[in-house]
C-alpha positions in Angstrom: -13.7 -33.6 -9.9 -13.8 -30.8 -7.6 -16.6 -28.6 -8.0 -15.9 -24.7 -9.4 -15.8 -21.9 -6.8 -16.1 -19.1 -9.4 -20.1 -19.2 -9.0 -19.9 -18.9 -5.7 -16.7 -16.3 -5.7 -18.9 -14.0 -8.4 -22.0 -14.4 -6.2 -20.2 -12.8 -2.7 -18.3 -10.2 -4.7 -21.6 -8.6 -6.0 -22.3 -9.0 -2.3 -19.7 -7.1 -1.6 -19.7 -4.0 -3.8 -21.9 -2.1 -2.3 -19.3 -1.9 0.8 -16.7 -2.1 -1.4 -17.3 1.2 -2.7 -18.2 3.0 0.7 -14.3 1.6 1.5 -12.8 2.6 -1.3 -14.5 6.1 -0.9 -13.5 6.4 2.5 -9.8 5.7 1.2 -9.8 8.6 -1.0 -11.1 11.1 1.6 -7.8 9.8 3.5 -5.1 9.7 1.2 -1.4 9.3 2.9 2.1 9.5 1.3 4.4 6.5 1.0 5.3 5.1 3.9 3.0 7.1 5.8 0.2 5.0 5.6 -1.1 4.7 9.2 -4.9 4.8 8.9 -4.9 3.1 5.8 -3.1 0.4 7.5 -5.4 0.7 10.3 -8.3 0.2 8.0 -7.0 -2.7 6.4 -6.2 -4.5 10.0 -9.7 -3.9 10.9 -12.0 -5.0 8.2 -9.2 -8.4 7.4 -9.6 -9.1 11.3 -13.4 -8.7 11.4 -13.4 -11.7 8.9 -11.2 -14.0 11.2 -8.3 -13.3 9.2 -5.1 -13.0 10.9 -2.9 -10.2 10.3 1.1 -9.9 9.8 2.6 -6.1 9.8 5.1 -5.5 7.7 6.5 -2.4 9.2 5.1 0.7 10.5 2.4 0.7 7.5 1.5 -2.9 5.0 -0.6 -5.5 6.1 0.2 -8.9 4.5 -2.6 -12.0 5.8 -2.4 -15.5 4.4 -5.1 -17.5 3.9 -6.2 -21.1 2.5 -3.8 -24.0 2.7 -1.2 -23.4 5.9 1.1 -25.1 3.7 0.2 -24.8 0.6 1.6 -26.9 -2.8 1.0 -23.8 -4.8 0.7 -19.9 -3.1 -0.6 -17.0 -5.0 0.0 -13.4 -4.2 -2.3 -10.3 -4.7 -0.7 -7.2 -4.5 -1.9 -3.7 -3.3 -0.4 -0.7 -2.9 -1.5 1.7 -0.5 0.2 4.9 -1.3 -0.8 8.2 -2.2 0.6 11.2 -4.4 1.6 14.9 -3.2 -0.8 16.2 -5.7 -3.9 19.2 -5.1 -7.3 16.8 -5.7 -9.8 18.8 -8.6 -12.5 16.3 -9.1 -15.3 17.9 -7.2 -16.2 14.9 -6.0 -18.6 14.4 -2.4 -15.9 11.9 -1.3 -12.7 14.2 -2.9 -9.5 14.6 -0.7 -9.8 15.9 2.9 -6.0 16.2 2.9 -4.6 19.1 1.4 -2.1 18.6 -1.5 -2.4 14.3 -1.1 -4.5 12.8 -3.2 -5.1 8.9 -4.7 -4.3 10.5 -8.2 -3.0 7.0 -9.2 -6.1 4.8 -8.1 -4.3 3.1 -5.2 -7.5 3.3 -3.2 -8.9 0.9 -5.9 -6.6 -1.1 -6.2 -6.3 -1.4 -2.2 -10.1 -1.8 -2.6 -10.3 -5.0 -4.4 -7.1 -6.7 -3.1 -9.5 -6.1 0.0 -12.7 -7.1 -1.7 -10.7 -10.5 -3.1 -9.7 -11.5 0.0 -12.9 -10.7 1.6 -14.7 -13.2 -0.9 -11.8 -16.2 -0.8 -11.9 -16.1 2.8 -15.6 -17.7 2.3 -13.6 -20.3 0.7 -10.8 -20.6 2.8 -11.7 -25.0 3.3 -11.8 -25.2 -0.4 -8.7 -23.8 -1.4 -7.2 -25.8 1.7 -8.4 -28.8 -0.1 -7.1 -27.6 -3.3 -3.0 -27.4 -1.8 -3.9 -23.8 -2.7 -3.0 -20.6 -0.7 -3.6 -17.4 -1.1 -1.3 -14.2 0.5 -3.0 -10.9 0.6 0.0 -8.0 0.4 -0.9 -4.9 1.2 2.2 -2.7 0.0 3.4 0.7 1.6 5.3 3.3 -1.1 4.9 2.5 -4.5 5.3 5.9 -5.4 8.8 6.6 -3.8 12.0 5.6 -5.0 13.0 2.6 -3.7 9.9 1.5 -2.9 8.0 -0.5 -0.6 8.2 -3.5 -3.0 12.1 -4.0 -2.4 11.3 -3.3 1.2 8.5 -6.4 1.1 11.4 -8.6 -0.6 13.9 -7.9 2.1 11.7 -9.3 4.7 10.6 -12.3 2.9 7.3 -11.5 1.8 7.4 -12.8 -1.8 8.9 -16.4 -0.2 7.5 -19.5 -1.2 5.1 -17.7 -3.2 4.9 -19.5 -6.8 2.9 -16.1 -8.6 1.6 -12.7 -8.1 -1.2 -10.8 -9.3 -1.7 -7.2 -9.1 -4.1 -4.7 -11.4 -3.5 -1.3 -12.3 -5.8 1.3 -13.0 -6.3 2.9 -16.7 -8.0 5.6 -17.5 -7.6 5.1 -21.0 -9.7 2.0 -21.0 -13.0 1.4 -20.6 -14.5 -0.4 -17.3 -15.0 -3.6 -17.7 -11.9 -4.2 -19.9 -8.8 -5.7 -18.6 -5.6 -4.8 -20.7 -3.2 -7.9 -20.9 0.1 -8.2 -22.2 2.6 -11.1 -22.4 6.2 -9.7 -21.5 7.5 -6.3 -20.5 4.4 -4.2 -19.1 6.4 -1.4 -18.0 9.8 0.3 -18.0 12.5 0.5 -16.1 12.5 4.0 -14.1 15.3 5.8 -11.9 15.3 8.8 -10.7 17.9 12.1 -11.2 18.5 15.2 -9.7 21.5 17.2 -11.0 22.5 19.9 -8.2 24.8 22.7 -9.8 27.5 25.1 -8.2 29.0 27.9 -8.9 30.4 31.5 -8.8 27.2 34.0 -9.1 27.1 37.4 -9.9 25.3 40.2 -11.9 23.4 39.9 -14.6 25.5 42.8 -16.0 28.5 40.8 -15.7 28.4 36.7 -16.8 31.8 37.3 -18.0 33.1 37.2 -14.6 31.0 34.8 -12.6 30.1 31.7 -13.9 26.4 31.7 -15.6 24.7 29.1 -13.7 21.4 30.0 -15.0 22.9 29.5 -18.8 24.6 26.1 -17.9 21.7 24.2 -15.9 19.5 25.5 -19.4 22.1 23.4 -21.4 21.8 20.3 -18.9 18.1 20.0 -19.1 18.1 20.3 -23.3 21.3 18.4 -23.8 21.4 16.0 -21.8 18.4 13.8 -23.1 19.2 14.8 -26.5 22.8 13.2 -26.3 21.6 10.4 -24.5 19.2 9.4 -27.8 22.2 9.9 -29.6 24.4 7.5 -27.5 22.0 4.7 -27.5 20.1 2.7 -29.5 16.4 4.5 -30.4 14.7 0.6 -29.8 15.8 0.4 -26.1 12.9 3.3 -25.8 15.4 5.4 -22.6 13.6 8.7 -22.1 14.9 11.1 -19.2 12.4 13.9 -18.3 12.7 16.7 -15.8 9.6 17.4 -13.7 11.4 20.2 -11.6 13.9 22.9 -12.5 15.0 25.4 -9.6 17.6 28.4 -9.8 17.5 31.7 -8.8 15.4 34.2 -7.1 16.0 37.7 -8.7 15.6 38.9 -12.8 19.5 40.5 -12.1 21.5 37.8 -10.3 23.1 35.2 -11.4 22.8 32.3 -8.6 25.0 29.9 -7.3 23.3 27.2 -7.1 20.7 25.6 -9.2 18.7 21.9 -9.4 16.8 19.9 -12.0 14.8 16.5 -10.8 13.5 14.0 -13.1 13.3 10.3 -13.9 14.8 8.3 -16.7 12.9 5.8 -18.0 13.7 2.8 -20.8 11.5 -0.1 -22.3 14.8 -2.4 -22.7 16.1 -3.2 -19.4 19.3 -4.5 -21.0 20.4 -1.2 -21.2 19.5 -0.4 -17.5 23.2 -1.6 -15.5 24.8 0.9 -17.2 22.7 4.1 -17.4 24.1 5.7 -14.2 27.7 5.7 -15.2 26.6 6.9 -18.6 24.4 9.5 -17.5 27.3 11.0 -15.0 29.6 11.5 -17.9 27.1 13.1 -19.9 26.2 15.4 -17.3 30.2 16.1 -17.1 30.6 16.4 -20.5 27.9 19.1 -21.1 28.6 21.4 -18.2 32.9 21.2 -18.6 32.8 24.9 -20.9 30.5 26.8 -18.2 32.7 25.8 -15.2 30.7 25.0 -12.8 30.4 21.8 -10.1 27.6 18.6 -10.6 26.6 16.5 -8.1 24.6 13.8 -9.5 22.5 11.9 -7.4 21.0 9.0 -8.8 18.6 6.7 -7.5 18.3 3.0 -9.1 14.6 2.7 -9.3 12.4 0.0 -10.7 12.9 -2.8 -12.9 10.1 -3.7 -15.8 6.9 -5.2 -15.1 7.6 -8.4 -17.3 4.0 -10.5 -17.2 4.7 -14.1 -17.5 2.7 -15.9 -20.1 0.7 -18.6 -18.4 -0.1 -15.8 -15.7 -1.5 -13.3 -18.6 -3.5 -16.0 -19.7 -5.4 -17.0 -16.4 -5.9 -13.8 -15.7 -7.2 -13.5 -19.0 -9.7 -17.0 -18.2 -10.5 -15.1 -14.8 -11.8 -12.4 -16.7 -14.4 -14.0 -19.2 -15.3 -15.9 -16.0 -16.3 -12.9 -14.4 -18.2 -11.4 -17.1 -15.1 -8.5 -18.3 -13.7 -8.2 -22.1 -9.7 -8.9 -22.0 -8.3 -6.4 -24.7 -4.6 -6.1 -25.8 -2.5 -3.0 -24.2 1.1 -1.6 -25.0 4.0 -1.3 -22.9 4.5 2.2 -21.2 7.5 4.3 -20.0 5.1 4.2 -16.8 7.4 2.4 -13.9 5.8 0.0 -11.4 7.6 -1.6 -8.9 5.3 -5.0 -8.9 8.4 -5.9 -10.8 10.4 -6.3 -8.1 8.1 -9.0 -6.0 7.4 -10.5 -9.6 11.2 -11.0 -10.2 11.3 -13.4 -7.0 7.8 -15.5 -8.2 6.9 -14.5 -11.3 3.5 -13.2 -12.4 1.1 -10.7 -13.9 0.2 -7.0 -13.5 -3.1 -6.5 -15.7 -5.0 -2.8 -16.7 -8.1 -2.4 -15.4 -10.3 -0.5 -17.2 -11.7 2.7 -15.6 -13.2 5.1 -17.9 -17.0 5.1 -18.0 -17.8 4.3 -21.7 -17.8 7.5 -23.7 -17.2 9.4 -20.9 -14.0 11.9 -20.1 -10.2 9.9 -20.8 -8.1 11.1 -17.7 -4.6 10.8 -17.3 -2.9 9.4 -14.2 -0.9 11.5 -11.9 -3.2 14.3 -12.3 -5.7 15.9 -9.6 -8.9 15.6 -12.0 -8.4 11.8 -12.4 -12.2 10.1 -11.9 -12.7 6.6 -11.7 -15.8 4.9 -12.9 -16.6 2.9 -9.7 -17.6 -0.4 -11.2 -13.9 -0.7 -11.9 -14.4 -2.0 -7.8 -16.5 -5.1 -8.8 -14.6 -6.3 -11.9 -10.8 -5.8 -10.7 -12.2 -7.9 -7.3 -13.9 -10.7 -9.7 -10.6 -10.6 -11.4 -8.2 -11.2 -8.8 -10.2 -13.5 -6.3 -10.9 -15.8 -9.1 -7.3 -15.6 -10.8 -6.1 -16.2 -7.1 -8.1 -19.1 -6.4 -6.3 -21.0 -9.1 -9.1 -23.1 -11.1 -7.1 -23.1 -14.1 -3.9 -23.7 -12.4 -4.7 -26.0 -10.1 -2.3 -28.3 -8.3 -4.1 -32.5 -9.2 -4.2 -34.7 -6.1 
């Protein structure tokens, strides 16, 4: 019988965390938009190649090193993704933003962090899981946060080939550290994104009557639209579409010619996903037609649901009680990841990892006061080197 690694995994992870956290903080001082990643990527090269890791670019930003068996009977994937968000940091924080209006509002320094801090600590085992027919590929992932992302860019080249499952975490603010949230199917939604461009004839405010009242017709579009679109499907397949940014005009007494609204459409039931954008252009047809004015819909196919495989929820779950954290059950969200695209070639697991400091402050993602309780470094690293070195899934000689 083959002797456990996880004491000796746990033991150079705690190593780790104190320069864990100095990397992680470093991240956050340098955030960088998607597919902009350069010193991140930088970083990354550095730190994998001081360990005598080899590294494999994947592009002008990404980082993937493999590590383990050369060829291996089984090969696990931990995913993270480097990105940041254009959004104004407001924590406060010594280490905040230095880069104005960029910030890791999401947590993808942390999760960066410990796909770094995993490797770092199976790298020390690197013979073992050699003998084991067990290897392990580190994917560090430009652009989550665009539309398409880096994911589908990562497929393209052949990242996710050979590999038989992937594990990535998430960060939640609305769970405590040293929780993981696990959840057997759809994790996710589905998530595209639209922007609706309007033309037309402007004029005076005086005088709708003889231009056409763009102003009055893009108001329609944003109410209408979503409300028909609950009305034309059915309320279980959970499709949302929300604007984050409305634009027309420049003056209280004109009426402009052009106008825009940007938002994404989301929906828990990816059945209903293949036909969304044909529906979603006749709706937007339909509802302008009286004010006559033009649409031009463009509509970007985004991300498919995170759908966690079973047997991968549950080591993940194993690798969590291993390493001391409290598995606890978590819903699926309108939230769109897209994990789900390497996890459609290999199948796998995306799992929450708990960051708010117990009975402190519940932030919310995507917003410039998010604060993460840094032991959320050491237990998403225990997490995914032990879930990656495959005890429980183990390949018998």
């Amino acid at each position: 019988m083959t002797a456990p690694l996880a004491p000796t995994l746990l033991r150079v992870v705690d190593d780790l965390v104190p320069e864990l956290i100095a990397f992680r903080r470093d991240l956050h001082q340098h955030p960088e938009l998607s597919f902009a990643e350069h010193r991140t990527t930088e970083r990354l090269r550095g730190r994998l190649e001081a360990a005598g890791l080899e590294t494999v670019d994947v592009g002008a930003t990404g980082v993937v090193v493999d590590l383990g068996a050369a060829k291996p009977r089984r090969r696990v994937a931990v995913r993270g993704d480097i990105d940041a968000l254009p959004i104004r940091e407001r924590t406060g924080l010594d280490w905040a933003s230095t880069t104005d209006g960029v910030s890791h509002a999401c947590g993808h320094d942390v999760h960066t962090t410990v796909v770094l801090g995993a490797g770092l600590a199976l790298s020390t085992v690197a013979d073992e899981l050699a003998e084991r027919g067990v290897g392990v590929r580190l994917v560090f992932q430009p652009a989550e946060e665009s539309m398409p992302g880096g994911a589908e860019h990562l497929v393209d080249l052949g990242v996710m080939r050979g590999v038989d499952v992937a594990y990535a975490v998430h960060c939640d603010p609305g769970v405590d550290v040293g929780e993981v949230g696990l959840k057997e199917g759809p994790l996710t939604a589905a998530a595209d994104r639209v922007q609706v461009t309007l033309a037309g004839r402007g004029g005076h405010t005086s005088r709708p009557h003889l231009s056409e009242d763009l102003t009055f017709a893009l108001a329609k579009l944003v109410t209408e639209v979503p409300a028909i679109l609950s009305r034309r499907l059915d309320p279980r397949s959970g499709v949302a579409l929300v604007w984050g940014q409305i634009h027309a005009g420049g003056a209280a007494n004109v009426i402009p010619s052009t106008g825009v609204a940007e938002g994404t459409l989301r929906m828990l039931d990816p059945s209903v996903w293949d036909g969304m954008e044909e529906l979603v252009r006749a709706v937007v047809r339909d509802v302008i037609e009286p004010y006559g004015v033009r649409a031009r819909v463009d509509y970007v196919r985004g991300v498919p649901p995170v759908d966690n495989d079973p047997s991968a929820v549950a080591a993940l779950g194993r690798a969590a009680m291993t390493a001391g954290l409290r598995p606890v059950s978590t819903p699926q969200s309108l939230g769109g990841e897209d994990f789900g695209w390497l996890i459609n070639e290999s199948g796998g697991a995306m799992a929450r990892l708990g960051t708010r400091t117990p009975g402190g402050t519940t932030y919310d993602l995507h917003q410039g006061d998010l604060v993460v309780d840094e032991a959320a470094v050491r237990a998403g690293t225990a997490l995914l080197a032990l879930a990656a070195a495959g005890e429980w899934t183990r390949v018998e000689d």
